[in-house]
Structure formats: C-alpha cells, structure tokens
KOLVORO-25929 format. One record per residue (C-alpha): residue in one letter; x, y negated, z. Coordinates in steps of 0.1 Angstrom, whole numbers, padded with zeros to 4 digits, always signed. Example, Ala and Ser with C-alpha at 12.3 -4.5 7.8 and 13.67 -1.06 7.14 Angstrom:
REM KOLVORO-25929
A+0123+0045+0078;S+0137+0011+0071;
***
This chain:
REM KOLVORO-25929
X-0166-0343-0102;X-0189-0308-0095;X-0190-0302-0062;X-0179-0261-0052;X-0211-0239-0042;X-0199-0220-0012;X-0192-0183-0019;X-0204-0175+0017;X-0242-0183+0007;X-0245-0155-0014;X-0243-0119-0012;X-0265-0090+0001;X-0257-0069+0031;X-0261-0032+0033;X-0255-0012+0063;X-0255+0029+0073;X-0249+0048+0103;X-0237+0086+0098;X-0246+0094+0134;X-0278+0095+0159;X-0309+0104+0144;X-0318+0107+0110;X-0344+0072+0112;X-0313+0058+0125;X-0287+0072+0099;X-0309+0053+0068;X-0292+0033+0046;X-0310-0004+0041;X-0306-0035+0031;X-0300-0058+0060;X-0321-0097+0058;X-0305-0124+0033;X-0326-0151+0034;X-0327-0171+0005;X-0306-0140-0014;X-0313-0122-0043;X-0312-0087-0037;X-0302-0057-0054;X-0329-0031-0066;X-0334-0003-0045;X-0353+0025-0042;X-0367+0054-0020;X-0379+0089-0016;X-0381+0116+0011;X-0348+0130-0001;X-0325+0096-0010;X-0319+0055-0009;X-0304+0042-0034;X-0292+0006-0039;X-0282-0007-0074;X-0267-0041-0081;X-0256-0047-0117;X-0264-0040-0155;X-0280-0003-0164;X-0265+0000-0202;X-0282+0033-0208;X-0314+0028-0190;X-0335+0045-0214;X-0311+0075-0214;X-0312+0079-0180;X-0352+0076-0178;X-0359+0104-0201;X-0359+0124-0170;X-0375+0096-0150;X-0417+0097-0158;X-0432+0056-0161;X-0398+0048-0159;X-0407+0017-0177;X-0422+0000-0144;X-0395+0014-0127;X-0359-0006-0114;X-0332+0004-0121;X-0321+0020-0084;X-0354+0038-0094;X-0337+0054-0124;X-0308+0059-0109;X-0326+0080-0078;X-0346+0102-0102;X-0312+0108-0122;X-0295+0113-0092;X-0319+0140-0080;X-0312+0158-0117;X-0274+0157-0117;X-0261+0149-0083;X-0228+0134-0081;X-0225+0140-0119;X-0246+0110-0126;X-0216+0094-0125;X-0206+0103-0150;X-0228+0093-0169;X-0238+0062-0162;X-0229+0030-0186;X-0231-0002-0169;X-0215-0025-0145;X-0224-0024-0107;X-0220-0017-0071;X-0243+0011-0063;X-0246+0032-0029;X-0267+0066-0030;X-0283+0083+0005;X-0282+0119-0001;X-0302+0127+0032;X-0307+0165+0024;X-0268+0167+0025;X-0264+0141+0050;X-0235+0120+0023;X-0235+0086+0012;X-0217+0076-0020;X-0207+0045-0027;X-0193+0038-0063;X-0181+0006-0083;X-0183+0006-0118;X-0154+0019-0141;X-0136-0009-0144;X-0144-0029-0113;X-0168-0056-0130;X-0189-0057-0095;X-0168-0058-0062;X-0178-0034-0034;X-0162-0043+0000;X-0173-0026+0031;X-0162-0023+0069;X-0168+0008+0091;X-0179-0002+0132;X-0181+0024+0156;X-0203+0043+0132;X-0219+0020+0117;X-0210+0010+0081;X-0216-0022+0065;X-0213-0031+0026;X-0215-0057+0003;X-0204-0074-0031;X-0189-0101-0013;X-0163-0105+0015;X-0177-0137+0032;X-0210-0119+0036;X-0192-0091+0051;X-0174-0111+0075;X-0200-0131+0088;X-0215-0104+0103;X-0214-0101+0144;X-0200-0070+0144;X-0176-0076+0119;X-0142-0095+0129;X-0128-0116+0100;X-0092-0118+0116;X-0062-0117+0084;X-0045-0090+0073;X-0013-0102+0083;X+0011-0080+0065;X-0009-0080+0033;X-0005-0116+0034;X+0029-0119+0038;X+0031-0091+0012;X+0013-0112-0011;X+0039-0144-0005;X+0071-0117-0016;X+0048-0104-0049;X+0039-0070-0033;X+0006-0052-0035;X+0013-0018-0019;X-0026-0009-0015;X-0055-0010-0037;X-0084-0004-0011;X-0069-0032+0013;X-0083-0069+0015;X-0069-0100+0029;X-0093-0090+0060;X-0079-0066+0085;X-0115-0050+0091;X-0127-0051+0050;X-0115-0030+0025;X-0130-0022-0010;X-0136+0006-0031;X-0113+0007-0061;X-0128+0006-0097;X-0139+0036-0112;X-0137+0050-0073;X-0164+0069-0052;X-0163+0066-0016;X-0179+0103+0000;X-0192+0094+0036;X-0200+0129+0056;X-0183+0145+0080;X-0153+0122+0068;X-0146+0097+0044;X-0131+0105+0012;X-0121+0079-0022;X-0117+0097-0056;X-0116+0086-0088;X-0148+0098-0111;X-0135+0082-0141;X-0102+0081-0159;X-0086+0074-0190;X-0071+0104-0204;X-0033+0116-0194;X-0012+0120-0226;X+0002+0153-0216;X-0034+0169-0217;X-0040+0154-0252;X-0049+0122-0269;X-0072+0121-0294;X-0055+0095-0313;X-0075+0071-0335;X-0073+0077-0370;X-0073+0042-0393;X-0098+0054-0414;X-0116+0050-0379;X-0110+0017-0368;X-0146+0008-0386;X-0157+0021-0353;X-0139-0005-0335;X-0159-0032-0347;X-0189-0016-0338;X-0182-0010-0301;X-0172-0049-0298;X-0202-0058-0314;X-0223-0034-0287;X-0203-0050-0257;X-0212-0082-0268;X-0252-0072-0274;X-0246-0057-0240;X-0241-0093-0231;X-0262-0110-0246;X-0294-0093-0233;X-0287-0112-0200;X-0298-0147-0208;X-0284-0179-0234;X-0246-0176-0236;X-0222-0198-0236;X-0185-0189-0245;X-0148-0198-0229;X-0132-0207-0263;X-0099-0209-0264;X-0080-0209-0297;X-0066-0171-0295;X-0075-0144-0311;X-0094-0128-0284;X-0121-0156-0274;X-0126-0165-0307;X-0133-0128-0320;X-0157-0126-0291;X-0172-0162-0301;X-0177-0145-0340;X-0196-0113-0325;X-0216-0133-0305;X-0228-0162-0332;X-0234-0135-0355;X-0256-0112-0332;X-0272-0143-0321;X-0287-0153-0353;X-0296-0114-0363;X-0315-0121-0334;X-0332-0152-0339;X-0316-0169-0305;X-0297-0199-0299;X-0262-0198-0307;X-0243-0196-0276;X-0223-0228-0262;X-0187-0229-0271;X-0170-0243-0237;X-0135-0255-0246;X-0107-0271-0220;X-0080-0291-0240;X-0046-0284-0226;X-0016-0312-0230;X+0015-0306-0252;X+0024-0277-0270;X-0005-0258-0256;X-0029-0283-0269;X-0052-0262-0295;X-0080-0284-0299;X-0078-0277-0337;X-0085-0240-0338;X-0110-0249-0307;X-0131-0273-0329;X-0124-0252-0365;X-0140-0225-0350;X-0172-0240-0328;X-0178-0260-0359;X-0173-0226-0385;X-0196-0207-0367;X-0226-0233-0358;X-0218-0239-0321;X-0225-0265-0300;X-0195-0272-0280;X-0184-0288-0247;X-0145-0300-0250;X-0129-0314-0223;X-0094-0321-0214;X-0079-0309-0188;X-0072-0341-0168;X-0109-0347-0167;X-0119-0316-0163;X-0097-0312-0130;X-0104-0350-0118;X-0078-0379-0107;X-0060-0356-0075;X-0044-0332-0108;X-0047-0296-0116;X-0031-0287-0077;X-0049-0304-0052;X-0082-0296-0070;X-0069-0259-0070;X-0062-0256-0032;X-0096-0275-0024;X-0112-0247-0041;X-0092-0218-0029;X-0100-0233+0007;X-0134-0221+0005;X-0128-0184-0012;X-0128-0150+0001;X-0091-0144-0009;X-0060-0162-0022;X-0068-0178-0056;X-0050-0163-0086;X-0060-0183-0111;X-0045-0219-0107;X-0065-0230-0139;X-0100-0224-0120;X-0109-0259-0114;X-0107-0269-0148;X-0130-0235-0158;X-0154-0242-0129;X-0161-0279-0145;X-0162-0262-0181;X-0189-0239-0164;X-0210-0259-0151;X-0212-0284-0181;X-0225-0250-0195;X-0250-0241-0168;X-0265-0277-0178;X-0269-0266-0209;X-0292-0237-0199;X-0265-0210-0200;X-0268-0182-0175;X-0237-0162-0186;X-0205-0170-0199;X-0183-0149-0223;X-0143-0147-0223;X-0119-0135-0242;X-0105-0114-0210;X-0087-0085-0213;X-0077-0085-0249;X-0042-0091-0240;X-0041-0059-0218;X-0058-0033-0243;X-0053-0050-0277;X-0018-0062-0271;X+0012-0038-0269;X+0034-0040-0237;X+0068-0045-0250;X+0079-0014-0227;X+0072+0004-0258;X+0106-0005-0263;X+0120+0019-0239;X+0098+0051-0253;X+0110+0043-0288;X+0150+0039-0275;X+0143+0079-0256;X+0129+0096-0287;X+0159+0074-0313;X+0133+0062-0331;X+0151+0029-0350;X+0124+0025-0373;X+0096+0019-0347;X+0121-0003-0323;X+0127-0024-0356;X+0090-0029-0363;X+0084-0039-0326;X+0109-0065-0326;X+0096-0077-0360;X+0062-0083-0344;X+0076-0095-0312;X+0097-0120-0333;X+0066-0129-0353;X+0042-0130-0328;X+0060-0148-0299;X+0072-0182-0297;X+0102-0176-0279;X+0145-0173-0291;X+0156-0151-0314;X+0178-0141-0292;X+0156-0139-0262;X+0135-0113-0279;X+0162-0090-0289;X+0176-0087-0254;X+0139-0083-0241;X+0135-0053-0265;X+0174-0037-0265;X+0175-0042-0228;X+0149-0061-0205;X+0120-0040-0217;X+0142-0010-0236;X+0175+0004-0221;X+0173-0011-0188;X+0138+0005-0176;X+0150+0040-0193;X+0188+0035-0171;X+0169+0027-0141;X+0142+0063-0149;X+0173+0084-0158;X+0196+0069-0127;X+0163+0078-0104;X+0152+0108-0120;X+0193+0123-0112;X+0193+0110-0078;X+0163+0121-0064;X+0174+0160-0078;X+0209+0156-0062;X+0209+0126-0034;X+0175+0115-0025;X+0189+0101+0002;X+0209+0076-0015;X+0178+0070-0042;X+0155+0061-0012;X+0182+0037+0002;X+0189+0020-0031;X+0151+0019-0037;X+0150-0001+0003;X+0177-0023-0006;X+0158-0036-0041;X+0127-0041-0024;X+0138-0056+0004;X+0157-0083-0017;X+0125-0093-0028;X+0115-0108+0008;X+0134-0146+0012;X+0151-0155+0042;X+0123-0171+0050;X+0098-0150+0053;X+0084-0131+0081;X+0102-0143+0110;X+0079-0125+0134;X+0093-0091+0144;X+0061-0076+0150;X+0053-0084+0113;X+0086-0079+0103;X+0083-0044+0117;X+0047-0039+0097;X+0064-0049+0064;X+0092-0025+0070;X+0063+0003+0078;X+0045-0007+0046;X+0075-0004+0025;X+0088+0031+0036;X+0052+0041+0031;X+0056+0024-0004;X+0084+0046-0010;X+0063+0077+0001;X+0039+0074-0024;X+0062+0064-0055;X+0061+0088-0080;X+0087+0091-0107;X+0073+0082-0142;X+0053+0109-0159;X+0074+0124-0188;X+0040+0131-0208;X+0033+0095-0209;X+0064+0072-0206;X+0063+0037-0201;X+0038+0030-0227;X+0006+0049-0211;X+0025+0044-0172;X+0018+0005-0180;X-0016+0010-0191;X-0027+0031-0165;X-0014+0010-0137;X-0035-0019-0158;X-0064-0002-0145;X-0052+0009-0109;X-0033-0022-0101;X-0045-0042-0069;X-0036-0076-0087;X-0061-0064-0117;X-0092-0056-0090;X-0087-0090-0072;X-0087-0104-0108;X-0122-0093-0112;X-0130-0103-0082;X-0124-0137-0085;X-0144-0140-0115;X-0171-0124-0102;X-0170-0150-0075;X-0164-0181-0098;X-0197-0173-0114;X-0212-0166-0085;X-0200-0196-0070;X-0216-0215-0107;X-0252-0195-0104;X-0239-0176-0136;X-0224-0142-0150;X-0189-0140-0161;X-0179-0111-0187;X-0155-0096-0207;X-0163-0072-0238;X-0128-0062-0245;X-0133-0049-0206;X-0163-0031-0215;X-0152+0006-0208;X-0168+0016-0243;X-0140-0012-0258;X-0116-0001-0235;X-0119+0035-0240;X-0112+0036-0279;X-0082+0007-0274;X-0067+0035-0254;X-0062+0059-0284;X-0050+0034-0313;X-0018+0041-0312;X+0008+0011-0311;X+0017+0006-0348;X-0022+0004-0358;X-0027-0021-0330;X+0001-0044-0344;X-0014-0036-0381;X+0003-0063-0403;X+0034-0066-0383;X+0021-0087-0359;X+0004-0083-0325;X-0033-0076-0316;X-0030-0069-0358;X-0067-0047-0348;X-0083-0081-0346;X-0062-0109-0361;X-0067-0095-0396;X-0107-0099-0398;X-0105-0132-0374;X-0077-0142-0400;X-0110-0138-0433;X-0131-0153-0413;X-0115-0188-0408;X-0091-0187-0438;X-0083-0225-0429;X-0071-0221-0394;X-0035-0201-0399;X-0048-0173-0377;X-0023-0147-0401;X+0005-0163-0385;X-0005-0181-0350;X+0017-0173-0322;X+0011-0166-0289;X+0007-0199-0265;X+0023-0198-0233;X+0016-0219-0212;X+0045-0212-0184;X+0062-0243-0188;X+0036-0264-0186;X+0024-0249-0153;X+0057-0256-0135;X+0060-0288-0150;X+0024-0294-0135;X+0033-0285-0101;X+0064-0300-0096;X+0052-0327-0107;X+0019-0324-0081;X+0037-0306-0055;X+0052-0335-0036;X+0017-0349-0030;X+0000-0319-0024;X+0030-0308+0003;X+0025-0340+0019;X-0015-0341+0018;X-0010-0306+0034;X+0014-0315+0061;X+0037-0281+0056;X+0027-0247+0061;X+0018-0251+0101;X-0010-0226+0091;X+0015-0200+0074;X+0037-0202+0106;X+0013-0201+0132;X+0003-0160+0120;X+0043-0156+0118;X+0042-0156+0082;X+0067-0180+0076;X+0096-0197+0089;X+0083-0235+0088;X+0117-0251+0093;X+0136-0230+0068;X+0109-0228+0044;X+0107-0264+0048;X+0143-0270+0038;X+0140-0244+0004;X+0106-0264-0006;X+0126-0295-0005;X+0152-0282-0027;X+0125-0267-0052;X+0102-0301-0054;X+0136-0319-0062;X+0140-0297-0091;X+0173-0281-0083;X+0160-0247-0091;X+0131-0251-0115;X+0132-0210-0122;X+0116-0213-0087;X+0089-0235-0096;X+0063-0210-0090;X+0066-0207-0057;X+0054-0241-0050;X+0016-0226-0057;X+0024-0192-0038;X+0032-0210-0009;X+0012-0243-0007;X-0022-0218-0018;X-0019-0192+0006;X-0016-0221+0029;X-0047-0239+0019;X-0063-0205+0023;X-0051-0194+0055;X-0058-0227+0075;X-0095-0224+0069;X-0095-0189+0086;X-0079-0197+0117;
***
C-alpha cells in the first residue's frame, strides 16, 4: 500500500508587520528548507509574492520590458504599478498572491477567482503570517494551533456559518475571488463576481454554444502546459469530455497521450465498461484498479481515517484513499498533473430548484420538461422524482420564501423564533454537552440569523443556488483538499469545468439549453454521445453512489469504532456526549436506522482528526 506524504512538509511561509519601521513593515518570505517557493519580486515601491499559474502572462507583460526573463511576481509587480488594485481584475490564472504597496503603506492579499490555491493566514500582535497551507501556518512559534471548537462542533450538526473561518482558532483564510486590504485596518471584498440577474444577463444564444467548446478546449491547454497528464476517468459525462479534449490537444501537439487513471467501484456503480471503451477509443494508456485494492485489506474506512489523521482539516472526501493510490500509480508513470471531471455537476447540471422558479412564474411547460429530464436522467422512482419536483425542490422551498418573506414584514419576531427552532433541531441530543460551547453555538447561530438575507427576487432559487456554489464554505474546503491531496502526491490536481473562463459562460446558458435533448448536462452529452456511438452515452444515467457508501460503512463501522476506542477525543474538547453518543452509534451500527448511516463517517472522522491535535 502507498504510504501518505505528510501535508505538514510542504508549504511556504510569508510574514508582514504593518507597524515599526518601514525595514521592519517588509513583506518576505520566511526559510523553508527543502521547500519550493513561490516567485517573488521586488522594487523600491512594492513586494510581491506569486504562487500559481499566470494564464495571460504575455498580456500582462506588454507593459513589462524583458519580461521574457522575468517570473511571474515580476509581471505581476510591473502590472501592478500600471493598474493598481485593478490588476485584479485582470488577471487569468490560479494562485495565492500578496502585493506590498509600500508608497501607500497596504498589503493585498488575493486568492484566485474560484479558490484553486488556498490562502490561510493568522495575525500576532502585528505581525501577520501567510501561507497556502494550514500545517505550515501552525507550526510556527508564534502561531497557536489550538481547534476551533465551535466550528467543529458546527461541522458534526452540518453547519458552516463562516466562510473566512478554519478548523484552527488562530487561522482563517481568504475566501475565493476575495482580497484582503491590510492598512490602517483589515478589510475582505470580493473583486470578482458572477453577474446578479436583476442587473442583466447576457444570456447565451444557441447559435453560441460553438463557443463553449472552445473555452473547454482552452482550460484544458491551460492544463496541459504544466507537465504529462494523466486523467481521473470515471465513466460520466464530465471526465470523459475532459479525457476527449485532452487526447485530442495532446496529439495536435505531438505529446504523449495522457494516462487515463480509473478506480472500479462494486455493484451497480461498477462502470468499468464506459471506463475501458473510452481509454481504449481515445489511445490511452490506462491504470484500472478496483476499489478493494486500491483502498487495501482494513476497507474503504479505516484507510480513510488513517489519512484524515494526518490533514489540515476534516476529510470530505471519504473516497480519497482509493484516489490517492490511483494518483500515485500515475505519478509512476511520469505524470505531474492530474485532470478531473470536477465541477461539471455544479455549472453543467441544473439544480432541480428550478422547480420552484418555474411553479412562481406558472410556467407548466418548463416544469414538465424538467421532470422529463429529471425522469430521464436519474436513476431513481417515478414517483420519487415527481414529489422532488412538485414539492421537495418546487412548492415547498417557494411556501417556506412566501411564509418568510410575510413574516418578517408583519412578525419578525415570530420569523426569527421559527428560524431558532429549525436550526436548532438540527443539533442531536448529543451534541455539545459543554455549556461554554453550548453557549458559543447559540452565539454563532443568532449571528447566523443576523446575516440571513431573504432570497433575492431578481434571481430566485435558480441563480441563489449557484451563487452560494461559489461562496459556500463546504465548496472552499473542497478545493482545499484537493489542493492538498496533490500536494500530498508531488502533483497538481485541476478542474477545467472550474476554470473561471468555463465557468463564466455556463453561467449564462440558460436551463433548457443546458439540458438540450431532454436530458441533463444535454451541453456536453450530445457531442460525448458522436464521439463513442457504442457506449450508450444518449441515454446513461446518473450513478449514485449513496447506497453503496452506507452500505460500506456500516459494514466497516463496527471495526473501525472498536479500532478507535469511541470518540474520547470528541469528548475531551466538550464536543460530544461520549456516553449518549455511544448508545445512538450502537443503535446506528446495528442497522436500526440505516437513513442515519452517514453519521457513522461524520463522527468516527472528525474523531480521527481531532485526536491527533490534542
């Protein structure tokens, strides 16, 4: 089995002080030895440090002379001392990047767009420290790596109140698409944004989805200039349109087609068919491993809490292991970067909360269609989908808006008690016996109620579910994590349908040309469909792999419960009840309430996590 490189090996530390003297308020890079570093550059009037990808490089160094000798922190100063803060605006890429303006005594400190580079920092007595990764952060003298308590116990009940927070009580990060101002005081704004219906959408046209296929094709060049490839080839839609760009732009170019790296999953998941169709259609070599083997003898659970043990926040991704093994198989291979088909289900796909907009504006026709596709495209009950689209994801959502929208006109009193009451139910009995944390939950939930705002009428639930896509903090500790698996593996990890280029012109297709055909991700299916005639992609459904996960852990939880010895970790910060929680875990591992199955991961892998911080 491949042994885990640890996370907290790698990583570069900056650190600032916006007091004393001006030698003393300098930004710099502090020592990391054996570390790569990020470029960075320097002039009488800035510092700038740049870790990532420069897209439009030679954009940028029109206005930067032998820019060609230059790094990209170089470019990136000179451009900086054109536009200012506008430069961020303009820059494509995907980094981390912190800019010294000493002439107006600010530091800036921006992550990319969409959040492909983590940027976590921690502010000491005036001192400010940064980095890409947590464990670098935290092994720093002056910076304490106690747990954030209530986040943690947050995390346990399903809440994520705050973007900016980490699973540290001294780290946060800066939000994707976010710059952090550092003067006189600190300020986080967003510099880039999708646009808000109510101030116009500049819908895509279908005599313009040609354009569509070009801006893929650019995000996987974009790519592929990093190094040999390999690809995460599942058999959907999304991987395996990624796995068709990239073949064909490798062979334009005269390089080696990339590596398709495919797990095969048991049962009714199993799509070792499509997997092999399509490496062997397109001239890949290919790595296919099952998932037993992939995630050793101890089973998908234990192999996943061994590895969360060792990263800088819970593991969301239970399926890790099994990637990690499929990684490095890959690295052997001579790949340095590895391709997936990530985030085609959040901008190609149609939330079914459609449903809800299309009940408000009594449009039959379009609810009809998106039941059709749903019906097509899902393998799930009749039945099932047409309560999910007259109710779970249609009249119920609009009720609950409506019911709010009256309330908080005529008795917000009443609307703030009924919105306590529903997200309190959400904490068990068992959870945060401590009244100290009790109390910090509470605090954390009234300020949760603060900050709700009531769902903008311009948008509706459609354009309310994509934009929380973007600002959700479950989406930045997504990236995160894969930014740390490949670190962890010595390799990149990317996405082109998260390529804000992609991303951007997904956002204005409307609905019914994203399900083109009558069934979902229609956009892509149609030319993946011509390209491997033989593989029924015209009418594959979506596999979900749900069951399968809670069949895996109750039937691994017993072991790994016992291996673990409890949750003495959990209870020792106040987090949990161990006697109580004890008793409900027992019920769930005996399979008296297999809708609860989940929580046997929530619980046993923030455990696992927690005890190696203590």
């Amino acid at each position: 089995e491949t042994e885990l490189e640890q996370p907290s090996s790698s990583g570069w530390l900056a650190s600032y002080r916006n007091g004393g003297t001006s030698a003393g308020r300098d930004l710099r890079l502090l020592d990391s030895p054996g570390q790569s570093l990020p470029a960075q550059a320097d002039d009488a009037f800035c510092n700038v440090i740049f870790d990532g990808v420069l897209y439009n490089r030679a954009d940028l160094s029109d206005y930067a002379s032998d820019s060609s000798t230059e790094n990209d922190a170089a470019v990136v100063l000179k451009a900086y001392r054109r536009w200012g803060e506008d430069i961020l605006h303009r820059i494509r890429g995907i980094f981390a990047l912190i800019i010294q303006d000493r002439e107006r005594d600010v530091l800036l400190a921006a992550r990319d767009p969409v959040g492909v580079y983590p940027l976590f920092y921690a502010s000491i007595a005036g001192e400010w420290l940064f980095s890409t990764s947590i464990e670098r952060l935290t092994r720093h003298p002056r910076v304490s790596s106690e747990v954030n308590r209530a986040a943690l116990a947050d995390h346990l009940c399903r809440r994520w109140h705050d973007v900016e927070e980490s699973f540290f009580k001294n780290v946060k990060r800066v939000p994707s698409g976010h710059v952090m101002r550092v003067g006189r005081s600190k300020q986080v704004r967003r510099y880039w944004d999708l646009p808000i219906p109510g101030a116009g959408v500049d819908w895509i046209r279908e005599d313009e989805l040609e354009r569509f296929d070009e801006l893929l094709d650019q995000a996987v060049e974009r790519c592929l200039c990093l190094g040999p490839a390999a690809i995460y080839l599942s058999g959907g839609l999304d991987s395996v349109s990624v796995a068709a760009v990239a073949a064909k732009n490798s062979q334009r170019k005269g390089l080696p087609p990339p590596w398709a790296l495919s797990l095969g999953f048991p049962g009714d998941c199993n799509e070792e068919e499509i997997q092999r169709g399509v490496a062997a259609d397109l001239g890949l070599p290919q790595v296919l491993m099952r998932l037993g083997d992939a995630v050793g003898h101890d089973g998908l659970l234990l192999a996943a809490l061994k590895m969360n043990s060792h990263g800088s926040m819970p593991m969301l991704n239970p399926w890790n292991p099994a990637y990690h093994r499929l990684g490095m198989e890959g690295k052997k291979q001579g790949c340095k970067l590895i391709l997936t088909g990530g985030g085609g289900d959040e901008w190609v796909g149609v939330t079914p909360l459609l449903a809800a907009d299309l009940i408000r504006s009594l449009d039959v026709v379009g609810l009809y269609q998106l039941w059709s596709m749903m019906q097509s495209s899902y393998p799930l009950p009749w039945h099932l989908i047409i309560r999910n689209t007259l109710w779970t994801f249609g009249a119920r959502p609009l009720v609950g808006a409506t019911v709010g929208r009256v309330l908080r006109s005529v008795a917000p009193g009443l609307l703030r008690a009924r919105q306590r009451r529903r997200m309190r139910r959400a904490t068990p009995d068992w959870a945060a016996p401590d009244p100290e944390l009790k109390q910090q939950i509470d605090q954390r939930l009234e300020t949760r109620l603060e900050q709700t705002k009531p769902i903008r009428d311009t948008g509706g639930f459609y354009f309310r579910e994509l934009w929380e896509c973007l600002d959700h903090p479950l989406t930045a500790m997504e990236m995160e994590e894969v930014f740390e698996n490949g670190t962890w593996m010595g390799l990149r990890i990317l996405m082109p349908y998260w390529d804000v280029d992609v991303l951007e012109m997904l956002y204005r297709i409307p609905p019914p040309l994203l399900n083109m055909g009558g069934r979902s991700k229609g956009l892509v299916r149609q030319s993946v469909a011509r390209r491997f005639p033989q593989l029924g992609f015209e009418r594959q459904k979506k596999v979900i792999a749900t069951n399968l996960f809670n069949s895996m852990m109750l039937q691994d939880g017993k072991k790994a419960w016992q291996v673990l010895g409890g949750t003495p970790a959990l209870a020792e910060l106040g987090i949990v009840d161990r006697e109580q929680l004890g008793s409900t875990m027992a019920d769930i591992l005996a399979g008296n309430q297999p809708r609860q199955a989940y929580r046997i991961w929530d619980i046993l892998n923030l455990e696992a996590w927690v005890r190696q911080r203590l």
